[in-house]
C-alpha positions in Angstrom: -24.5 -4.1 5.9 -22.3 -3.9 8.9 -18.3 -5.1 9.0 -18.2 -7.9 11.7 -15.8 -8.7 14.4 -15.8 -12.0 16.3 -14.9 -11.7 19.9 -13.9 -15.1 21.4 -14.9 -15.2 24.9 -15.1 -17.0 28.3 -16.2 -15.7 31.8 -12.8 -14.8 32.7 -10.5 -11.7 32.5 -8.9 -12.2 29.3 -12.8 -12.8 27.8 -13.6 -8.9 29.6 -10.6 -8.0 27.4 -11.4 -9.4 24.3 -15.0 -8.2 24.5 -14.2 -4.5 25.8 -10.8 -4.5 22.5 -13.3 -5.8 20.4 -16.4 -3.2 21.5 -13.6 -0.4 20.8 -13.1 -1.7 17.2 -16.8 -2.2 17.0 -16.8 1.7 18.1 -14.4 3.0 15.7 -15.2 1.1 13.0 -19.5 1.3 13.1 -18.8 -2.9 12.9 -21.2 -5.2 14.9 -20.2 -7.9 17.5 -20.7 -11.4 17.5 -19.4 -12.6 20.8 -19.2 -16.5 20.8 -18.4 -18.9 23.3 -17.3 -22.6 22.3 -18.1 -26.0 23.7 -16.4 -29.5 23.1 -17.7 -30.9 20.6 -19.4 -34.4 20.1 -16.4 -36.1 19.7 -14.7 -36.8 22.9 -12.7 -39.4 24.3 -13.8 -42.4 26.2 -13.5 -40.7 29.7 -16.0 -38.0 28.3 -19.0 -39.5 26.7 -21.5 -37.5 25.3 -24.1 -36.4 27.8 -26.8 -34.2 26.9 -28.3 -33.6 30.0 -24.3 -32.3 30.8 -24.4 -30.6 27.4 -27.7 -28.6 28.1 -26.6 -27.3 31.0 -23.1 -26.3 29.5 -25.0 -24.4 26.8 -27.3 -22.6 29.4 -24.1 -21.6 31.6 -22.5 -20.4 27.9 -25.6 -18.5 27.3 -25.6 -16.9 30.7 -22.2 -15.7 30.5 -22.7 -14.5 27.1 -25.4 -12.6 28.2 -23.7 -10.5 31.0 -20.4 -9.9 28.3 -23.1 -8.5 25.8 -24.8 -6.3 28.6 -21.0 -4.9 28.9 -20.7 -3.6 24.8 -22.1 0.3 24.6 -25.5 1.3 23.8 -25.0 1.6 19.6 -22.7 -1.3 18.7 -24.8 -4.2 17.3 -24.4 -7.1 19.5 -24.7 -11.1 18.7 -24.3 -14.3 20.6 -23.3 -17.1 19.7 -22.2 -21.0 21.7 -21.0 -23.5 19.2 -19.8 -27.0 19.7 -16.4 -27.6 17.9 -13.4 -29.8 18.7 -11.2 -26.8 20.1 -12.0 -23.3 20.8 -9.8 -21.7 18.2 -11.7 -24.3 15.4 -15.2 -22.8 16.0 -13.9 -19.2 16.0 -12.7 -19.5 12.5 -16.0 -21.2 11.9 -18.4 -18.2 13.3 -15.8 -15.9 11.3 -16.8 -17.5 8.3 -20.2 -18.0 8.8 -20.5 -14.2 9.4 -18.0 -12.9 7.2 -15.9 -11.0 10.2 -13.2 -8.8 9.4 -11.3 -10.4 12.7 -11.4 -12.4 15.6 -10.3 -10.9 18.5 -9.5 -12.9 21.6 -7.2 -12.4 25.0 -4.5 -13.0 26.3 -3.1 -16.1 28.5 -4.1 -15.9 32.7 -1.1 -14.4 34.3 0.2 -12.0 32.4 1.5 -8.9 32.8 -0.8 -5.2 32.7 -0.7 -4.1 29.4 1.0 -7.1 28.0 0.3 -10.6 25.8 1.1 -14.3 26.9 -0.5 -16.5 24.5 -2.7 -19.4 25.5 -3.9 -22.2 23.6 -6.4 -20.4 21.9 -4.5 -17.9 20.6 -1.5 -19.7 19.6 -3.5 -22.1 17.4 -5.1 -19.0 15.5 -2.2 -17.6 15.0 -1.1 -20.5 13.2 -4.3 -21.7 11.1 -6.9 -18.4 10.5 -7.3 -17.6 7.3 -8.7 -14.2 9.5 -6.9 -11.6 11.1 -6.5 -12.0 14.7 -6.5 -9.1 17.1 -4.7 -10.1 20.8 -5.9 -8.0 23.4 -3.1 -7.6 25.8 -4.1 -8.2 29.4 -5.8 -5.2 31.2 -7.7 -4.3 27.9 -10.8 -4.1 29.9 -9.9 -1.2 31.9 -9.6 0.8 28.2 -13.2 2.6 27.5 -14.3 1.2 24.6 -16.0 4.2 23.7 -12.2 5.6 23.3 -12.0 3.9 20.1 -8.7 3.8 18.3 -6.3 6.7 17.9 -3.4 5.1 16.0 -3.1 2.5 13.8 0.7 1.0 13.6 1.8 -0.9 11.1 5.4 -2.8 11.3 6.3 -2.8 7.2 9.4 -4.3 5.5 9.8 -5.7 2.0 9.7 -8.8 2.4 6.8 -10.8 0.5 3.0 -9.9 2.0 4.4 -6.1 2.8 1.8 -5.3 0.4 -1.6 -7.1 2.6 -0.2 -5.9 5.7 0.0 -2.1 4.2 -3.5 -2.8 3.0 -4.8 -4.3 6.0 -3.6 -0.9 7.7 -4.7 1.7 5.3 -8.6 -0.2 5.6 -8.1 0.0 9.0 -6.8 3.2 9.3 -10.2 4.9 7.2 -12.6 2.7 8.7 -11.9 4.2 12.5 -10.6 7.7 11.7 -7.2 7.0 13.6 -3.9 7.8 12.3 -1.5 5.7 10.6 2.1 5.3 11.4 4.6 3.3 9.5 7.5 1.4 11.3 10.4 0.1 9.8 12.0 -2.0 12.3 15.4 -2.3 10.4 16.9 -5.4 12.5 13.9 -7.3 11.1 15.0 -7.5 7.6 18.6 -6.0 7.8 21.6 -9.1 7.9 23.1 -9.9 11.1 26.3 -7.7 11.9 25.5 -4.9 9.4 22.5 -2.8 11.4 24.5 0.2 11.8 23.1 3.5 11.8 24.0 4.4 7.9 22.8 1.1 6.9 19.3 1.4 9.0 18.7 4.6 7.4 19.3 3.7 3.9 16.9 0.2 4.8 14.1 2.4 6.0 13.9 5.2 3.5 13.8 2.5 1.1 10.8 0.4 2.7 9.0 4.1 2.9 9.4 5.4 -0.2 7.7 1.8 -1.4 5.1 2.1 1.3 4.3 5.9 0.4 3.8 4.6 -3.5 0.7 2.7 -2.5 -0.9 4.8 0.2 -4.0 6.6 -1.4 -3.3 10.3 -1.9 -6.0 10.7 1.0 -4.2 8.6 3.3 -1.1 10.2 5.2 0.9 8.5 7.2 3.9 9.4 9.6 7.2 7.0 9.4 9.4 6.0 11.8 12.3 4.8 12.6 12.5 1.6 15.6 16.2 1.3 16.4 17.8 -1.3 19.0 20.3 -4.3 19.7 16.9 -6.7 19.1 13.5 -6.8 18.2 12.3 -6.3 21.4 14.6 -3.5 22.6 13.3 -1.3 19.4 9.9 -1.7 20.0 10.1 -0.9 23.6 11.7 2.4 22.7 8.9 3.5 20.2 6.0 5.7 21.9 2.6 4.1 21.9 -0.8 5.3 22.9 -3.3 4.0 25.3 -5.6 3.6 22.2 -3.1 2.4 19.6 -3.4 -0.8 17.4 0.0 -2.7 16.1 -0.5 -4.7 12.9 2.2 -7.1 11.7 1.9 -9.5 8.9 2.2 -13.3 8.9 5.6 -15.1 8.8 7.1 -16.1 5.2 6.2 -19.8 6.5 2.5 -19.6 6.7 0.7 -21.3 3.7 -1.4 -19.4 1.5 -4.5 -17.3 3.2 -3.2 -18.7 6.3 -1.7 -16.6 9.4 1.5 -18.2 10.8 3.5 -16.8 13.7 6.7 -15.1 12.9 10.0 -14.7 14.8 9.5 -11.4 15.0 5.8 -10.9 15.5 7.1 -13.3 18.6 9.3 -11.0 20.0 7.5 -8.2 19.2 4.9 -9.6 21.5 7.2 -9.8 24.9 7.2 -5.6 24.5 4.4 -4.4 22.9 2.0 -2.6 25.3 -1.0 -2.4 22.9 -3.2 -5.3 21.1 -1.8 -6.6 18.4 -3.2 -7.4 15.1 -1.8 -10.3 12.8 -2.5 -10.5 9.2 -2.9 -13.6 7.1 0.2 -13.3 4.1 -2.5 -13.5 0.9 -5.6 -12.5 1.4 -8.9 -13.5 -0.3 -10.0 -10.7 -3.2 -13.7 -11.3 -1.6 -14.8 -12.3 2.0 -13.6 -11.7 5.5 -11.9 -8.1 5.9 -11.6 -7.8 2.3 
């Protein structure tokens, strides 16, 4: 039985992103789609009232989007659609994930941001703060990527701080279900004290958080290590090389609850540079279910 990846989507460019990130994934990975478009649900305010004449012909709109996104995904990727009534968008993602077991959800980025980069919207910023799913962001521009290019490199931002170990996980699976290659970053000013990030000290950080990382990788799994160096966050990652076809993966902040993704500082800042989508990884994960 096919992995499955949830693509959130609405007729509008970030949607053609999300659905041509998540055909790539879909590509790489032999996974199926299920692209899914979400409604308000039944409970509305006063101003609102439930309609269904207004409901039907919401649905038949959703449908007929859905139906041009999935004439879009390549000949060979399994393709599902799905419109669901829930009270917000990022709700009945998490719902569909669950109902189909996906690996992910993959949705894009904000209107009016730059090529190549993420601004988060509603939608994603509530995932990112309540999936119990890993959430790929497709930056904006995503569509113009062939999906049938798949994913050449798989990066994963590692540290030692707690969930170092699902993130490394998350990226190994990853990593052997598309074929690309994995590269380990330590970015030393993320777990490194303010005022001591000198050179010496960022060396001795990251051969530390490798040598831990090369303990768990399977002896069929190799994986290249580097080194992101700068005055900040975003400074180091903009002076790493990336790949049209890359993947980042970051775990979830210390603060997220159990099985639940949460937002970090530094996955935050990480955001403003990165040129490739982004995948964020709840801090425990479930021993069965969803991407396990």
């Amino acid at each position: 039985m096919s992995a499955r990846i949830v693509v959130g989507y609405t007729a509008t460019d970030a949607g053609s992103d999300a659905v041509a990130l998540g055909s790539r994934l879909a590509v790489a990975s032999g996974s199926a789609l299920d692209l899914v478009v979400v409604l308000p649900g039944e409970e509305r305010s006063v101003i609102t009232p439930p309609d269904a004449a207004y409901d039907r012909y919401l649905r038949e709109r959703a449908e007929a989007w859905l139906t041009d996104a999935a004439a879009g995904v390549p000949q060979g990727v399994e393709v599902s659609t799905h419109v669901l009534f829930a009270e917000s968008f990022a709700a009945g993602l998490i719902e569909a994930a669950h109902d189909v077991g996906a690996t992910h959800i993959v949705v894009g980025a904000a209107n009016g941001g730059l090529r190549g980069r993420h601004r988060l919207g509603t939608v994603a910023s509530e995932l990112l703060h309540s999936s119990d799913v890993p959430v790929v962001l497709a930056p904006e521009g995503a569509r113009r990527i062939d999906p049938l290019s798949g994913i050449s490199r798989i990066t994963a931002a590692i540290g030692l701080r707690p969930g170092a170990d699902v993130l490394l996980e998350e990226s190994i699976a990853l990593a052997e279900a598309t074929g690309a290659e994995l590269r380990l970053v330590s970015l030393v000013a993320v777990d490194l004290p303010a005022g001591i990030a000198s050179n010496e000290s960022a060396a001795m950080h990251a051969d530390e958080v490798f040598v831990h990382a090369r303990a768990a990788l399977p002896k069929k799994v190799d994986a290249e290590a580097v080194v992101g160096l700068g005055d900040s966050i975003e400074a180091a990652v903009s002076r790493l090389s990336w790949e049209p076809g890359e993947v980042a993966v970051v775990g979830s902040s210390r603060l997220a609850r159990p099985r639940r993704l949460f937002l970090g500082s530094t996955a935050a800042k990480m955001l403003h540079e990165l040129p490739v989508p982004m995948i964020v990884v709840p801090r425990t994960r479930k021993k069965k279910g969803a991407g396990a």
